[in-house]
Steps between C-alpha positions, in 0.01 A plus 500: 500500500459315198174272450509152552282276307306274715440133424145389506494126641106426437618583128762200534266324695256510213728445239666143647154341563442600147821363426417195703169456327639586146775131515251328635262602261789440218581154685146397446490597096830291487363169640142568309636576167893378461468201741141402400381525867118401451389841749151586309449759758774716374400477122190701612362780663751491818758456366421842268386652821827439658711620202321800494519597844897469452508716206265783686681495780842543389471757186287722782745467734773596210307835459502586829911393585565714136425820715772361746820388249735784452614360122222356333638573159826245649188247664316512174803432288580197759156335504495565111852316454357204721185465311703457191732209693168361604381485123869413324496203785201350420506528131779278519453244827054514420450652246125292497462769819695772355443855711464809245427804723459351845435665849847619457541686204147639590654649816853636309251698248231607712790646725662678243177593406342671807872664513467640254140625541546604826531888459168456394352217729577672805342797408160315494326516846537126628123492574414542077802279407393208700148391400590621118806316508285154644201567281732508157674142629134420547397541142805429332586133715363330209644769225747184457209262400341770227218709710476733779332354825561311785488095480196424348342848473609629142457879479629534134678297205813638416659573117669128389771780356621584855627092533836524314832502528750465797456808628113531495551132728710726722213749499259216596324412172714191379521347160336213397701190569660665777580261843667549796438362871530767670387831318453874687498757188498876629104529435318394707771493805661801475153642649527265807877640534338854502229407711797393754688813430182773615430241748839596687451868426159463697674347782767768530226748488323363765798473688586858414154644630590360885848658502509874631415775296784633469736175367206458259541865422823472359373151302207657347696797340721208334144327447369830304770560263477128360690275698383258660540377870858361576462179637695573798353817647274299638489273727238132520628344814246255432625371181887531643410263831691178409228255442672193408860488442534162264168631299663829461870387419268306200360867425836641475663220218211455341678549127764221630298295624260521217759386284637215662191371591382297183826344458511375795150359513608337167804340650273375840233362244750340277650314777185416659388332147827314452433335819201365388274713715312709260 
């Protein structure tokens, strides 16, 4: 009988109260910084706090879903397209908050990336892969801002030569001048994708030590000639219990909704100021 890929609800679960958390977040910016909404909080510390924990959460959780698509060269292709609407559409409605390699072309060319690397990724043992993988987004998360470190700790100055050109800004090391509002270059999140993708190879692995010896039998000679663990020859009936159905219907369109969400809040905001009430 042929496999059956499971669905893993606390995955969707996850991903819609990131969802949820991501428009408000997004509703917030548009009231503080299109609509003049005098919220001082949100200029500082939480409101960077808040972003943050968005961005985390999601491009982890993209790491660890990569090692459940079946076409992620299709899904990267997709998520790069949309990035590129995202960017074409605000160049011409705002272009004052113009988009040039947002969250979603991020996720279309880290995709493609890790597809292309996986031959090799998956022949890493998960338990080296992950804390590499999170200590080079560690050192690199301000690569973007011209050092290695982490916030305020600066490990080393890097070469001014590095910051030019559009695809160096891809890279993570943008050109002077350079502005967007919402930028994710490969380096330093491509690491946090990575650190997502050995983090579900861990969990399989786990999962694979409790089955019987001999299912895993058969899964470790796949294991030792380079391939790694098919998502579903094993089984997480703890991630698969249906946690929340709205949350996890959220989980599931997250690319739709994603999209739609920001014009809509525009159109709801636009209204709401014609009225008189903003």
């Amino acid at each position: 009988m042929e496999n059956t890929r499971p669905r893993y609800s606390l995955l969707d679960m996850t991903r819609g109260i990131t969802l949820l958390s991501m428009i408000a977040y997004h509703a917030a910016y548009d009231l503080t910084y299109l609509y003049h909404v005098r919220m001082l909080w949100f200029r500082d510390d939480p409101g960077q706090i808040w972003q943050q924990s968005i961005c985390w959460t999601f491009i982890f959780l993209s790491g660890m879903c990569f090692c459940l698509g079946r076409r992620p060269v299709k899904r990267g292709l997709l998520l790069t397209g949309c990035g590129i609407i995202i960017t074409l559409a605000t160049a011409f409605v705002m272009p004052d908050a113009i988009v040039i390699m947002g969250i979603l072309s991020f996720f279309g060319l880290a995709t493609l990336i890790t597809a292309l690397l996986n031959p090799l990724l998956s022949r890493i043992p998960a338990f080296a892969g992950l804390p590499v993988s999170f200590l080079l987004f560690l050192l690199t998360k301000e690569a973007p801002y011209g050092y290695l470190g982490f916030e305020s700790f600066r490990l080393l100055e890097l070469p001014r030569f590095l910051y030019q050109g559009k695809i160096m800004m891809v890279l993570g090391f943008p050109y002077d001048g350079f502005y967007s509002t919402d930028y994710f270059p490969l380096i330093p999140w491509i690491f946090l994708f990575f650190s997502g993708y050995f983090t579900w190879q861990l969990i399989l692995w786990a999962a694979l030590l409790r089955q019987k010896a001999a299912e895993r039998y058969a899964l470790l000679r796949n294991a030792s000639a380079g391939r790694s663990i098919p998502a579903s020859s094993v089984r997480l009936p703890l991630l698969e219990k249906p946690k929340c159905q709205p949350l996890e219907f959220l989980g599931k369109n997250t690319l739709p909704v994603y999209m739609l969400h920001q014009p809509v809040l525009m159109a709801i905001f636009t209204l709401i100021d014609l009225i008189g009430v903003l």
